[in-house]
VOGUVEX-553402 format. One record per residue (C-alpha): x, y, z; residue number from 1. Coordinates in nm, 4 decimals, always signed. Layout:
X	Y	Z	NUM;
...
END
This chain:
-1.4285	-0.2422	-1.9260	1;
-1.1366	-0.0010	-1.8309	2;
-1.0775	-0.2507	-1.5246	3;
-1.0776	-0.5879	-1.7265	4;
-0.8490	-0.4114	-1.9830	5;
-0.6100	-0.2967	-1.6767	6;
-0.6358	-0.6509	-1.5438	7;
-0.5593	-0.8015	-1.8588	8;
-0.2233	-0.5965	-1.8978	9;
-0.1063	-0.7227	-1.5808	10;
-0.1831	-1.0452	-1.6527	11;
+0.0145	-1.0567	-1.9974	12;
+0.3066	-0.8994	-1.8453	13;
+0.3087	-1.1716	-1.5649	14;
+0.2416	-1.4475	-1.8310	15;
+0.4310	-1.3021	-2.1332	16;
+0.7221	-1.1189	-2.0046	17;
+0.8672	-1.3502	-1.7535	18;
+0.8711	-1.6339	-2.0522	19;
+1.0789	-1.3804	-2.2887	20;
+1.4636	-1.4117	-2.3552	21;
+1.6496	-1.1027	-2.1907	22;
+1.7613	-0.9557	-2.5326	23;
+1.4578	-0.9460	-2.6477	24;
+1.2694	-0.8055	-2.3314	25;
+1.5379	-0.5532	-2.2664	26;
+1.5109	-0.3558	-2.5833	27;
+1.1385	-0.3998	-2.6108	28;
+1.0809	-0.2223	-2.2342	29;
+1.3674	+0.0097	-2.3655	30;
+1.2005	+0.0948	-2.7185	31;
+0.8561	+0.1925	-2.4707	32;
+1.0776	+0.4347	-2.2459	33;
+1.1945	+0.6219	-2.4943	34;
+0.9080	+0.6353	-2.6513	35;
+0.7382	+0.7763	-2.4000	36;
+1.0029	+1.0380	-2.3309	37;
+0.9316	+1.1491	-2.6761	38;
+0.5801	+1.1727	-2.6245	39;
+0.6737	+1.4027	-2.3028	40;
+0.3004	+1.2784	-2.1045	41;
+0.2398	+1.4137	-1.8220	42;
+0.4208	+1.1295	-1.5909	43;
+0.7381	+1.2586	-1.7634	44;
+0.6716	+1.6052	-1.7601	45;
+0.6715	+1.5477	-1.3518	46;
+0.9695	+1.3934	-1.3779	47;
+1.1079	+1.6431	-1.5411	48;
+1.0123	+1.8694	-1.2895	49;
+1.1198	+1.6708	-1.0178	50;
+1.4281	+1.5892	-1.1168	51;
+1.5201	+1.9859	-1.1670	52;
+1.5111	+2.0062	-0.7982	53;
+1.7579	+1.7042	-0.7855	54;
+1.9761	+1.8774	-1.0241	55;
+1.9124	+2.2321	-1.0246	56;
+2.2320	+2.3205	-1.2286	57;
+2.1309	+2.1088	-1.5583	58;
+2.0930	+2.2094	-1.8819	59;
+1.7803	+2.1863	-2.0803	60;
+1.9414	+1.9325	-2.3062	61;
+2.1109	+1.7400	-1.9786	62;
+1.7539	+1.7396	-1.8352	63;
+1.6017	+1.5777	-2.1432	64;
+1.8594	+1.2758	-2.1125	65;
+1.7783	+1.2183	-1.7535	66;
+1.4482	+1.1996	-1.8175	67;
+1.5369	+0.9723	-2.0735	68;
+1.7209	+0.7251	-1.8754	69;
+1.5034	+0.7873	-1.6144	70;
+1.2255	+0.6487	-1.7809	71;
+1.4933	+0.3826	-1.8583	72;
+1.5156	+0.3116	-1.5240	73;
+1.1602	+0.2695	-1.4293	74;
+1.0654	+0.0596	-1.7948	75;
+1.3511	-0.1594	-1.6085	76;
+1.1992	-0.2397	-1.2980	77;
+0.8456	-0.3087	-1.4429	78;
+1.0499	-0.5646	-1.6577	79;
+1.2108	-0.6923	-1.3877	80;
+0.8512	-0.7096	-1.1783	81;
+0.7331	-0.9456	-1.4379	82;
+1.0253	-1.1664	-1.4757	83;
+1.1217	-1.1978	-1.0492	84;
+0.8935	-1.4504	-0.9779	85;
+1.0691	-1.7359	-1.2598	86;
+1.3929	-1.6042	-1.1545	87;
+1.6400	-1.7597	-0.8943	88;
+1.6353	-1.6042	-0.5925	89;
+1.8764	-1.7471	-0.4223	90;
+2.1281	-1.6618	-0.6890	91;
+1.9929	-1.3015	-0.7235	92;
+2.0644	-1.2828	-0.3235	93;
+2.4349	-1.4511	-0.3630	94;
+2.4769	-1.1277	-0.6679	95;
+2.3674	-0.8870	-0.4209	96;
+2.5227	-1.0097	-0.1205	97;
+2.8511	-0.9703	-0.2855	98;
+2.8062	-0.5367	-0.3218	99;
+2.5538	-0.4519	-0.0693	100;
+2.6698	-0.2176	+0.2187	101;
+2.6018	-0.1834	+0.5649	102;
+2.5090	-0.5642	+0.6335	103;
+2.6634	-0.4331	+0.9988	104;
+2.3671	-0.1887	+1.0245	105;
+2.1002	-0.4944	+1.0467	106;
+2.3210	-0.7548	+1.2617	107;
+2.3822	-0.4596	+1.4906	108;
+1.9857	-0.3793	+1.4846	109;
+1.8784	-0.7175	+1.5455	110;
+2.1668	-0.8147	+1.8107	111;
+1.9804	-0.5111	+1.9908	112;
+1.6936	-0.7958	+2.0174	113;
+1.4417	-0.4760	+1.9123	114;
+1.3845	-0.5398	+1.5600	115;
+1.4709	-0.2995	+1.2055	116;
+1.2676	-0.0828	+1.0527	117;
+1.3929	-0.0127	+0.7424	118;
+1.2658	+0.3249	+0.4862	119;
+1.3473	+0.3309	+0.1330	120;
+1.2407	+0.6065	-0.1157	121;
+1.1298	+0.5003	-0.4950	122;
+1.4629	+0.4096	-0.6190	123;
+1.6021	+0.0936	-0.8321	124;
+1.4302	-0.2197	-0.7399	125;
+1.2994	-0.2379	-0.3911	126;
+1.1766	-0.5753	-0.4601	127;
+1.5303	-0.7384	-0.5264	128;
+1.6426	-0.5898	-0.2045	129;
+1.3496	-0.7469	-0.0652	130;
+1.4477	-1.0719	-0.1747	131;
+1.7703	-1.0548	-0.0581	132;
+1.6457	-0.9683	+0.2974	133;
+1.4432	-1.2464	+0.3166	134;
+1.7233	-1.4763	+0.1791	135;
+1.9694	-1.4069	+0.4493	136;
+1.6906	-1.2984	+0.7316	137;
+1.3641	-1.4666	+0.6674	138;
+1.0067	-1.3128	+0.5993	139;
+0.9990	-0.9641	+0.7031	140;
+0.6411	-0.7436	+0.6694	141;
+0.5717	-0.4873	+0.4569	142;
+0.2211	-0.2475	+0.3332	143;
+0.0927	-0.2077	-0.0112	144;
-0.1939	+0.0264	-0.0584	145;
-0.4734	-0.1559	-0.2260	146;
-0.5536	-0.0850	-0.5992	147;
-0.8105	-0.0936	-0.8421	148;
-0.9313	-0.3266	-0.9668	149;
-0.9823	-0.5576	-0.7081	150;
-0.7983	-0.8296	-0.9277	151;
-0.5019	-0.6022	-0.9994	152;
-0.4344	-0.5697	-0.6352	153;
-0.4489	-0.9566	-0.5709	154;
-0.1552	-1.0116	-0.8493	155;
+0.0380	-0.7877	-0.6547	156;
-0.0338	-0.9418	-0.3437	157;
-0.0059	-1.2506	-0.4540	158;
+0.3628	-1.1454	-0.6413	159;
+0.5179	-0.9696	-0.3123	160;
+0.4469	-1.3165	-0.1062	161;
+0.5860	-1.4884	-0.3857	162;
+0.8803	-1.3685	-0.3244	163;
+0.9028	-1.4040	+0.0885	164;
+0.7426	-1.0738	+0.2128	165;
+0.4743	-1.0381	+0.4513	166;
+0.2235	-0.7943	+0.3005	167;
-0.0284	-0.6215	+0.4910	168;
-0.2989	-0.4413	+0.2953	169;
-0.2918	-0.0530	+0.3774	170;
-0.6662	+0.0867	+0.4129	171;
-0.7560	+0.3773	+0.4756	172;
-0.7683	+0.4858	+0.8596	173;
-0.6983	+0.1285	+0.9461	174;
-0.4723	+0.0606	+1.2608	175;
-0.4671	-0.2986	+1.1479	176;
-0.1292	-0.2692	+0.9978	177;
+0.0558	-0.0751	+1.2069	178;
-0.0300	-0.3388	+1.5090	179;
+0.0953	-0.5954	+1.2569	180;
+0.4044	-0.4021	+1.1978	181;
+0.4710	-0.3717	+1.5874	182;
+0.3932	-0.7503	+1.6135	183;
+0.6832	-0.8002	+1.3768	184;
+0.9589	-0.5849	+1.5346	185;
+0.8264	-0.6874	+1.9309	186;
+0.9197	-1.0127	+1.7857	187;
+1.2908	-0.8792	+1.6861	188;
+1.1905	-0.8903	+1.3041	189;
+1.2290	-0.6327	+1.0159	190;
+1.0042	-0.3967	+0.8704	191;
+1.0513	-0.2748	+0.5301	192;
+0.8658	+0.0265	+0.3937	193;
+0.8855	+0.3253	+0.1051	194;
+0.8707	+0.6292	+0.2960	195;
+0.9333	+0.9551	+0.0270	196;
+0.6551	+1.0607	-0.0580	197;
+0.2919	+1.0858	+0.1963	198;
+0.0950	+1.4185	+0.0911	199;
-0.2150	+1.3700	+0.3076	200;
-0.2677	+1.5648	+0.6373	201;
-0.1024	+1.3074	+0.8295	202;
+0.2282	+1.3504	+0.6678	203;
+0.5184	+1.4742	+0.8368	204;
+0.6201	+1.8411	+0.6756	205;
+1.0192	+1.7606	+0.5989	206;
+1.2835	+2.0059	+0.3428	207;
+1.3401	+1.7968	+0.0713	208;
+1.6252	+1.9274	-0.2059	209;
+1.5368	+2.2943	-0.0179	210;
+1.2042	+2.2556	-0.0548	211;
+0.8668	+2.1755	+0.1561	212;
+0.7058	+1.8196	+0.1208	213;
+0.5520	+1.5637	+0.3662	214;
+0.6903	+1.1965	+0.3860	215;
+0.5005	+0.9518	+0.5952	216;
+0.5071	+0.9436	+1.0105	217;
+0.4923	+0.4990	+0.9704	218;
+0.8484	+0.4439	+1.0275	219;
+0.9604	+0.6819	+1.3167	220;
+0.6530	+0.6009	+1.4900	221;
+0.7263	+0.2715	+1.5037	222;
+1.1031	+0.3079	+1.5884	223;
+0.9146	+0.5232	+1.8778	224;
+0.6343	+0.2861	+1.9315	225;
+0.9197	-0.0805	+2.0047	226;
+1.2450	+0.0819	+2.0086	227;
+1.3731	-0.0566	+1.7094	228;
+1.6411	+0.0722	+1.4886	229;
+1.5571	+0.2968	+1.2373	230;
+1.7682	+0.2940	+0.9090	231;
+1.7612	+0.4015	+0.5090	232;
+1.7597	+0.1836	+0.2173	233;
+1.9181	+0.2576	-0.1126	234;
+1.8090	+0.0038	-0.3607	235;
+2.1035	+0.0283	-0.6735	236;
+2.1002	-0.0598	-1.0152	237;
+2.4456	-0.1843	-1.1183	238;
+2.4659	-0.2589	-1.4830	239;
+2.2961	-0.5836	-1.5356	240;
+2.2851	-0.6631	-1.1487	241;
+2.1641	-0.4685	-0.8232	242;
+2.3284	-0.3500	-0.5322	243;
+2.1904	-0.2520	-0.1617	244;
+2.3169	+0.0020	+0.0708	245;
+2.1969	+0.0359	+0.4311	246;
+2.3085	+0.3186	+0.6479	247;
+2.2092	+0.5934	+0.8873	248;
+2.0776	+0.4156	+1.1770	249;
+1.8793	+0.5876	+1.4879	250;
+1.7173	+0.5625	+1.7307	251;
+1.3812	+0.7615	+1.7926	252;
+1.3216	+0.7607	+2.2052	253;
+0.9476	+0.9388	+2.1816	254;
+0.6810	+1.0432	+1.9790	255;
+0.8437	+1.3948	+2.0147	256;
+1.1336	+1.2994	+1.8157	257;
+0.9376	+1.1722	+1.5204	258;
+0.9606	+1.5215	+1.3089	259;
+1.3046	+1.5255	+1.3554	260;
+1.3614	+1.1657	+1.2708	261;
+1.1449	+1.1370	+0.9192	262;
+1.3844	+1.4829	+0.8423	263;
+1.7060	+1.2987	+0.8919	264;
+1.5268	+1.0305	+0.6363	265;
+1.4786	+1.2996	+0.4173	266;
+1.8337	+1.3993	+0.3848	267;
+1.9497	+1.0995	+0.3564	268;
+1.7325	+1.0071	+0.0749	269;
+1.8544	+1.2957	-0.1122	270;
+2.1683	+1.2313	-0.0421	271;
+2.1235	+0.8658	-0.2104	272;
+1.8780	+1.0160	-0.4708	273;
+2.1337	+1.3019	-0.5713	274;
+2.4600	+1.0463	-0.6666	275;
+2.1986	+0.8447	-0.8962	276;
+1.9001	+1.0531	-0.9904	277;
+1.8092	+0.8512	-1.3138	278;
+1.7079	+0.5795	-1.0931	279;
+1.4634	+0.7472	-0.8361	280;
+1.1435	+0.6763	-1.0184	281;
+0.9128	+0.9208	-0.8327	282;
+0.6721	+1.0425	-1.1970	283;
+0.4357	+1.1921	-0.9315	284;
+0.3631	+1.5488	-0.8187	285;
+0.6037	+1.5253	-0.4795	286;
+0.6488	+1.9071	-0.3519	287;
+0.3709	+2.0863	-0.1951	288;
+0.4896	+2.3797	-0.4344	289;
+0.3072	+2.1787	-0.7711	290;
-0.0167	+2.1199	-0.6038	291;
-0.3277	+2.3177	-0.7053	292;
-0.4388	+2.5718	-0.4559	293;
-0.7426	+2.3578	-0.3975	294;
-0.4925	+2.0625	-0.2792	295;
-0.2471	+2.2737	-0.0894	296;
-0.5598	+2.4187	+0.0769	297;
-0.6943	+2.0446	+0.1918	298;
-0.3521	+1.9862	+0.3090	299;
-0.3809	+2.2963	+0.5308	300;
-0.0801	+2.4728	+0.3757	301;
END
């Protein structure tokens, strides 16, 4: 029952949402953020939490309206989710195209004839950067981790190609995906993936905002693995539009170097997260410091 009722929200918000006017979808997702800033659950709670490691100088009351427009942020890219596939891409690619940053960091990457990988942490919409990338550069391939239920997953699957990414289900202990991903880049393509936040075993142990956390190995591996360029993503929301900013580039020349590499994509994710925390939607337990004992124990620390 839980599942069918899951399914079923999905479903309305792909069938509903995307068939509302703007001013009436933008208040509605609105009204539900602040809502559930009032109702302080424990998704916003986190945030809180996180964010006081993002801004460790803010007031109690400052605090409570970045969580606020935090949760502002994040009701806006669930609208957006539901509304991307009746919108025009092409003209959402022509918006972006006229603010994003660091288009020299991809033709550089690809002249190089070794392909892009490209990490992003939680922030804005990743999906309307995606669709500008394939816009001006074709399909690239991306993971999604597989949800529950079965049917859920498939709408997202089904959404992501919709829009011109190559998704390749994540499963657990699978190398299927990772020889997809090096497929890709041998072939001088782009990978795209969300790299802040990975706390299993085989994340990498990084300092994030002065503290310990693990982010995933995937992308300097794979800059290891081909030789590709390895670069950060910073997906913007800019009032009613979006904006992109690509930067930090390296090169990772062995599996030795991968520690040091997913570090340097830590601090330049806080970097990014720190001039626009409202919009890093990360409502998840992030630092090894807020894990139980029991977790922090499987995780060896």
């Amino acid at each position: 029952m839980k599942e069918r009722l899951v399914d079923a929200a999905y479903g309305a918000g792909w069938g509903l949402v995307k068939v509302l006017p703007e001013f009436v979808a933008r208040p509605a997702f609105q009204a539900g953020a602040d809502v559930a800033a009032l109702r302080n659950g424990s998704g916003a709670r986190q945030l809180r939490r996180n964010l006081t490691r993002v801004v460790p100088g803010a007031t109690s009351k400052e605090l409570d309206d970045l969580v606020r427009q935090g949760l502002r942020s994040y009701s806006r890219y669930w609208k957006e989710v539901f509304r991307l596939p009746t919108m025009d891409h092409r003209a959402i690619a022509r918006q972006v195209s006229e603010v994003v940053v660091g288009r020299d960091v991809v033709e550089a990457a690809l002249e190089r004839g070794k392909g892009l990988v490209l990490a992003l942490p939680h922030t804005g919409n990743f999906d309307v950067s995606g669709i500008w990338l394939a816009q001006n550069y074709g399909e690239f391939t991306t993971v999604a981790e597989r949800l529950k239920p079965e049917s859920v997953w498939e709408r997202f699957l089904a959404y992501r190609r919709s829009l011109g990414f190559d998704v390749l289900p994540l499963t657990g202990g699978g190398s299927g995906p990772f020889r997809g991903m090096i497929d890709r880049l041998k072939n001088n393509g782009i990978v795209c993936l969300v790299a802040d936040r990975d706390l299993t075993k085989n994340g990498i142990p990084v300092t994030f905002f002065g503290e310990e956390t693990r982010m995933p190995s995937g992308p300097a591996r794979l800059a290891a693995t081909t030789g590709a360029t390895l670069a950060v993503v910073d997906n913007l929301f800019i009032d009613d539009g979006w904006g992109l900013k690509i930067h930090s580039p390296q090169l990772v020349e062995s599996r030795a170097e991968v520690p040091a590499a997913t570090q340097a994509l830590a601090d330049a994710y806080a970097k990014d997260i720190a001039e626009h925390p409202a919009d890093w939607h990360m409502l998840q337990k992030l630092w090894i410091a807020d894990l139980s004992d029991a977790r922090r124990e499987a995780l060896g620390e």
